[in-house]
Each structure stands twice: as C-alpha cells, then as structure tokens.
C-alpha positions in Angstrom: 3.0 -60.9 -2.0 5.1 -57.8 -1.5 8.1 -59.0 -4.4 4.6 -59.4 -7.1 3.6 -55.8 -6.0 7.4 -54.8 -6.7 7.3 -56.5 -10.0 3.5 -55.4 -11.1 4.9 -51.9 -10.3 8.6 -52.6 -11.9 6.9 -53.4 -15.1 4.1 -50.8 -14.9 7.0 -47.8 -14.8 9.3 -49.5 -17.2 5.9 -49.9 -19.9 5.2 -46.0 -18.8 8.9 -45.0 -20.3 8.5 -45.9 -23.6 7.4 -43.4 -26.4 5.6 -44.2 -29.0 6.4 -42.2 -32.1 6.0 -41.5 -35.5 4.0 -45.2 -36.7 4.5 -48.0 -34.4 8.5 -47.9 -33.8 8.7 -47.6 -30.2 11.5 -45.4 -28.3 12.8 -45.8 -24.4 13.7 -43.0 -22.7 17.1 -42.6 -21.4 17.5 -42.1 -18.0 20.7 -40.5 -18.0 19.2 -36.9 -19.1 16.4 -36.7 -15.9 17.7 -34.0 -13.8 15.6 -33.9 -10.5 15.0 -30.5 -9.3 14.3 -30.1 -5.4 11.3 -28.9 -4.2 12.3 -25.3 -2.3 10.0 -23.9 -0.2 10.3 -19.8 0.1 9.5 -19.7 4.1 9.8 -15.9 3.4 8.3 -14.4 0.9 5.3 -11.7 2.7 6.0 -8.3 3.8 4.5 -6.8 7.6 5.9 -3.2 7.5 4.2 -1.1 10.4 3.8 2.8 10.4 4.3 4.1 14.1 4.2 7.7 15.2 4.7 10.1 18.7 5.1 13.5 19.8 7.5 15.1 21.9 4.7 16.8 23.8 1.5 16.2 24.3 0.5 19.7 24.8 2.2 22.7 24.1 1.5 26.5 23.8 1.2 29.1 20.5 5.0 30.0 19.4 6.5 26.8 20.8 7.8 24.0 18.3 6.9 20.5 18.8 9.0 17.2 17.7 7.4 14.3 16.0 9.1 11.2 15.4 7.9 8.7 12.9 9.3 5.3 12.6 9.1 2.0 9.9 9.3 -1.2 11.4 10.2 -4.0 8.9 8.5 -7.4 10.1 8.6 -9.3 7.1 11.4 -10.9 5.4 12.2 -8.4 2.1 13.8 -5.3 2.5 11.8 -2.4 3.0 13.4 0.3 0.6 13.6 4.0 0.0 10.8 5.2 2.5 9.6 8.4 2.2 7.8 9.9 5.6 4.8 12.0 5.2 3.7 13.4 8.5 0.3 15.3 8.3 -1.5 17.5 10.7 -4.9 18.5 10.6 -6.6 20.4 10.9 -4.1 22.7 8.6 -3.5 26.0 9.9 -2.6 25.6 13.6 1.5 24.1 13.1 3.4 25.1 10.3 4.1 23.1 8.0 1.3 22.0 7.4 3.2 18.6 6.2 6.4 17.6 6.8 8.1 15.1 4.0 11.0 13.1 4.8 13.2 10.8 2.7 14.8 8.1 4.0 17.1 6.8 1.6 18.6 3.7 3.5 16.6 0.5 3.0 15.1 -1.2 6.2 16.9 -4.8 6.7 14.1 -7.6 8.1 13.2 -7.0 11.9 14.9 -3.7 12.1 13.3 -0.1 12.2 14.0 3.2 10.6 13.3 6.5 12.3 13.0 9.9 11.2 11.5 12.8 12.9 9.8 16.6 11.8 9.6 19.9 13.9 6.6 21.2 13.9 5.7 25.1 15.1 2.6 26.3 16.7 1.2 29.4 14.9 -2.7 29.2 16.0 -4.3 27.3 18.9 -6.3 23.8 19.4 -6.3 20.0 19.2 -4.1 18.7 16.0 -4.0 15.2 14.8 -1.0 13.6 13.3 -0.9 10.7 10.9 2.6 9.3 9.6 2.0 7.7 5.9 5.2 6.1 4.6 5.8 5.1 0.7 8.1 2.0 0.4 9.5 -0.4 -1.9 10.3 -3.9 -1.8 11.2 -6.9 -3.7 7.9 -8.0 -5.2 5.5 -4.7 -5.3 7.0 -1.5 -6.7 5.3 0.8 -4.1 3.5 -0.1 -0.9 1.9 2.3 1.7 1.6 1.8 5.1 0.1 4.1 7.6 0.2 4.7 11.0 -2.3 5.5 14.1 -3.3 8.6 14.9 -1.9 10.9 17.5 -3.6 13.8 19.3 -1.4 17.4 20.6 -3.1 20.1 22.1 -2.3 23.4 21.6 -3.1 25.9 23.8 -2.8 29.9 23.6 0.4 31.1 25.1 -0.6 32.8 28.0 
C-alpha cells in the first residue's frame, strides 16, 4: 500500500516537471539548476525605544538651578541612532530656557541606554512640568519619536 502511494506520487512529480512548449514538443526540466533557498526567520526585526525623565530636585527656590536628566532606553533589536533630547517645561516663563535641546550623536546598541541631562534655572515661581521628547533613527523608519512621562518640580519663591 505505502510503495503504490510512493509510486502514484513518484510519477505525479515526475509528470509535473515537464514543460510543454512551443506546439506539442515536450521539455524536462533539469534538476541540476534548482537552488533551494532556506527559509530565515528575522526574530528581530521591531523597535521598543522608551523616553524616561527625572529631576534633581523635586522642589527648589527662585534663583536656584535645577538638573534634569533624560534617558533613551533601546529595547528592540535595531540600533537606535542620532537622538536628539528635547526637554520642555511649561508653563514657559518660570526656568530658563524655556527648552533645552540636546544632541546625542552616539547610536544606542540593543538593550543599552543613552543619557543626557539639561540645567535648568528658576527665574519666577510655581509648579513646572517636564516632558523629554527624543527624535531617533533606525534601520527601517527614517525618524521615530518617542516621548516620555511627565514630571512635576515646584518652585517656590526664595524666601
């Protein structure tokens, strides 16, 4: 039973490799040409790039400066390159500058982390926010964002 399966299938393969072309002049094909590629499976091929942010200080008076340090984490398997920082605060008005831009220009290998940080001064008085928004390249996308959580700082009036 299993050698007529063999044979039925045998034939049915060998019938499938000839070519008809032209009229009815019938062609085999050579096997000596079929190149067998492998089937490769890219086990790596997102991105996870996380935005994180802190302060030095959570509160601090008018006239004192105040350090913020912004971090890209690389999760995924490409490269994460040329990052540029943007650390905003807002309201505007209360720590100068208003934004601080940083370029990073070393790429971020998979599971490692690039940090960069900003000094901020306090010219006026009250709660600031600060967001971290990095610009990044990789392999596949031109330019990516990714952004991070928000942080609070108070600012109080020097007394």
């Amino acid at each position: 039973m299993k050698l007529r399966l063999v044979i039925v299938l045998m034939v049915a393969v060998f019938s499938s490799l000839v070519v008809v072309t032209g009229g009815s002049t019938a062609h085999p094909v050579s096997l000596d040409n079929i190149v067998y590629l492998p089937i490769v499976a890219n086990s790596c091929i997102t991105h996870q790039v996380g935005a994180y942010l802190s302060a030095s200080r959570p509160v601090i008076s008018t006239g004192e400066s105040i350090t913020v340090t912004g971090a890209v984490v690389s999760d995924g398997c490409p490269f994460v390159g040329a990052p540029i920082f943007y650390v905003y605060s807002d309201p505007t008005g209360i720590l100068q500058p208003a934004v601080a831009i940083v370029v990073s220009n070393p790429h971020v290998p998979p599971s490692k982390y690039r940090e960069v940080s900003a000094t901020f001064m306090a010219v006026g008085e009250g709660p600031v926010t600060f967001t971290l928004s990095i610009s990044y390249m990789t392999s596949d996308l031109p330019w990516n964002f990714a952004d991070s959580s928000p942080i609070v700082v108070r600012v109080l009036p020097n007394p």
